[in-house]
C-alpha positions in Angstrom: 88.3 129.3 85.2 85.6 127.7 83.7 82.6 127.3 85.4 79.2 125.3 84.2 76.1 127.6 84.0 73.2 125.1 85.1 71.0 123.5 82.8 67.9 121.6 83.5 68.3 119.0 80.5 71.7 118.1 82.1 70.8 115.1 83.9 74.3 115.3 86.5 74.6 117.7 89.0 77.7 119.7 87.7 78.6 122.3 90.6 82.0 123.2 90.8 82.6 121.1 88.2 85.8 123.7 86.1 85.6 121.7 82.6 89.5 122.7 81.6 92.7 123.2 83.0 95.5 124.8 81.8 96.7 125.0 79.3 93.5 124.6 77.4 92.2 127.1 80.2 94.8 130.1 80.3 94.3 132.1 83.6 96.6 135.3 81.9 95.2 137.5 79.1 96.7 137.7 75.2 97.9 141.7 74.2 96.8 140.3 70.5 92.9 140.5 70.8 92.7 137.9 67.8 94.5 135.5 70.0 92.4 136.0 72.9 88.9 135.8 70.6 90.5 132.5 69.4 91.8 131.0 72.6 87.9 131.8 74.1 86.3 130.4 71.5 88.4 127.0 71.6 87.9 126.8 75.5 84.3 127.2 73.9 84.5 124.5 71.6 86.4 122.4 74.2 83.5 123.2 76.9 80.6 122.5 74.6 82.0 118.9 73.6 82.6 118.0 76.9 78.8 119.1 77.8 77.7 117.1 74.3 79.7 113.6 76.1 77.8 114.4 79.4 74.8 114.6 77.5 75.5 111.2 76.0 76.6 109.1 78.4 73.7 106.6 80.0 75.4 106.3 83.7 77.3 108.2 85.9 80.8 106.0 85.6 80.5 107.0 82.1 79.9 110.3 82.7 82.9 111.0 85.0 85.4 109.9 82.2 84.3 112.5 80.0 85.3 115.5 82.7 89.4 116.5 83.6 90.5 113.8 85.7 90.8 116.9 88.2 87.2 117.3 88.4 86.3 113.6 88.9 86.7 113.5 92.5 84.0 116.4 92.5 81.5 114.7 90.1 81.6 112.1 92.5 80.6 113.8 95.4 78.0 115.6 93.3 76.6 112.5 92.0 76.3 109.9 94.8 72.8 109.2 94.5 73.1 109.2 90.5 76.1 106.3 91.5 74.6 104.2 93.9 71.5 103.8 91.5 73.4 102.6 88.7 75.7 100.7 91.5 78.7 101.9 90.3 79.3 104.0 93.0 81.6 101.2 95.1 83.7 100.8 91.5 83.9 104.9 91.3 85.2 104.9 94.7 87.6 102.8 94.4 89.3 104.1 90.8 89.4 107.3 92.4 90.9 106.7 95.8 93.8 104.1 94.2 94.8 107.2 91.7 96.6 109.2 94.7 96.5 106.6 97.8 98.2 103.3 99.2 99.8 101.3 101.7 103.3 103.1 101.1 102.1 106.5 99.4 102.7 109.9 101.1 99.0 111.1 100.5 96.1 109.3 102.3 92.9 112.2 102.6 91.5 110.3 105.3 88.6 113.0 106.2 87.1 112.5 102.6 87.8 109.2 101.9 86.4 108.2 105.2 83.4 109.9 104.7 82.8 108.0 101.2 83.9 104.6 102.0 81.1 104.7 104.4 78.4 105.0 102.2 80.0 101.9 100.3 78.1 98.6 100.5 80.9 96.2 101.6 78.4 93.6 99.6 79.3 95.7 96.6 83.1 96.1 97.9 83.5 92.3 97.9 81.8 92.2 93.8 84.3 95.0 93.4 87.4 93.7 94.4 88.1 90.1 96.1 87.0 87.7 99.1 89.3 88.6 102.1 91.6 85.0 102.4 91.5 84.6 106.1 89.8 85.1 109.4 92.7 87.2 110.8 96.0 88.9 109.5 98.7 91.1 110.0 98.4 93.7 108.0 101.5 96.5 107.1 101.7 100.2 106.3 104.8 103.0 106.1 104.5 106.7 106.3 107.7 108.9 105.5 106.1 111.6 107.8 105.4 108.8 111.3 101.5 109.3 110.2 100.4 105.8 111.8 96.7 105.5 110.6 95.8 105.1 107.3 92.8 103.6 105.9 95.3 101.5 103.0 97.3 98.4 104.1 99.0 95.3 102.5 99.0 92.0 104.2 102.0 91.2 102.1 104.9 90.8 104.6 107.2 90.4 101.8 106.2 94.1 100.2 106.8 95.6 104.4 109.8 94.1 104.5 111.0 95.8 101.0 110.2 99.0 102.2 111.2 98.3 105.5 115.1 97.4 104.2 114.6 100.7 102.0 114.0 102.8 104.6 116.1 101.6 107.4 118.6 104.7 106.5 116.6 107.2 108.2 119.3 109.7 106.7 118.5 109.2 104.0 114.6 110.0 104.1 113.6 106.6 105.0 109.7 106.1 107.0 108.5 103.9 109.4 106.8 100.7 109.2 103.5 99.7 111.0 102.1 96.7 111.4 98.0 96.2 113.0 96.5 92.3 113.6 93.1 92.7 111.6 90.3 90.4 111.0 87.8 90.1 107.7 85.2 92.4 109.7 87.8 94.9 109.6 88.2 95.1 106.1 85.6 97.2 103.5 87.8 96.1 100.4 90.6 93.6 98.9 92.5 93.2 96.1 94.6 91.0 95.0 95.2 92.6 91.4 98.8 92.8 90.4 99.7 90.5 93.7 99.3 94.4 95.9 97.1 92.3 98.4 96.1 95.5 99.7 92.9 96.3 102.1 90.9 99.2 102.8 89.7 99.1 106.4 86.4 100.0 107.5 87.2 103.8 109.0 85.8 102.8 112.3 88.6 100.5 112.8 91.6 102.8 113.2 89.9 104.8 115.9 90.9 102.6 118.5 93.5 100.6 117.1 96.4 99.0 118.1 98.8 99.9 115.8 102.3 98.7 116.5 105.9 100.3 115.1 107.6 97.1 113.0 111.6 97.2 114.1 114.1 95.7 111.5 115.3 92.1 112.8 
């Protein structure tokens, strides 16, 4: 693993930021010494042109894109301050946390995305994405393991009702549908990119909410 030794030119805080990933960084050892002189001294190369990129770029955003995608999530959380200064932290946050998460996707890390989206400016949420259409609305997620709350939903009844036809056969690995009456207050973020008409919800809202199992008609 490769690990950066601290430098005080380096204007980002780069703990526990690991630079490569295999294959570029090989866990094993080579029996041919050459190869293993030569293998180091690309991860070298590799390591030193990442550092030259971090060196370079003028804002944080810019910054992240130059690490492993596997260590953005990291510089990030390193970096907050850095983000919210250049107020790109909001457009960060939101680039990262679609990458893995959803209204219909297995994976929702709800303690650390919680803890970030509430340092967000909805202010900056609303320049980010777009203006929530309506007062109130019912919005829709599914879990394939029952996992009711979520901080991703879609207030597109036609998408719940797709998944909710798809996974009707519970034989066959289907989830469950669950629908929650919301208002704009409720909601940090909305997009409407790509017609998802998905929300994030303020993390505060799920801890008492009503959240109802949607039956096939």
């Amino acid at each position: 693993m490769t690990l950066y030794t601290k430098d005080k030119n380096m204007p980002w805080n780069l703990e526990q930021i690991r630079f490569l990933y295999p294959p570029d960084d090989f866990l094993g050892s080579f029996d041919n010494e050459k190869m293993q002189a030569r293998h180091k001294a690309m991860q070298d190369e590799k390591t030193r042109n990442i550092l030259t990129d971090l060196e370079k770029a003028e804002n944080p955003l810019e910054a992240m894109r130059a690490l492993h995608k596997l260590d953005h999530l990291q510089f990030l959380q390193n970096n907050v301050a850095g983000f919210k200064q250049a107020g790109c932290f909001e457009e960060a946050v939101i680039l990262l946390y679609y990458r893995k998460n959803g209204p219909f996707t297995p994976t929702d890390n709800y303690p650390i995305w919680g803890e970030m989206l509430k340092v967000c400016s909805p202010e900056r949420m609303e320049v980010v994405g777009d203006v929530f259409p309506s007062p109130s609305m019912t919005a829709y997620r599914g879990s394939v393991t029952g996992r009711a709350k979520g901080l991703s939903w879609t207030v597109s009844k036609k998408k719940a009702d797709w998944f909710l036809d798809r996974w009707k056969d519970k034989e066959m690995g289907g989830g469950t549908i669950f629908s929650l009456e919301i208002s704009k207050e409720d909601v940090l973020y909305f997009t409407k990119k790509d017609e998802r008409q998905e929300v994030i919800l303020f993390p505060h809202v799920l801890e008492n909410a009503d959240i109802k199992t949607v039956k096939e008609e």
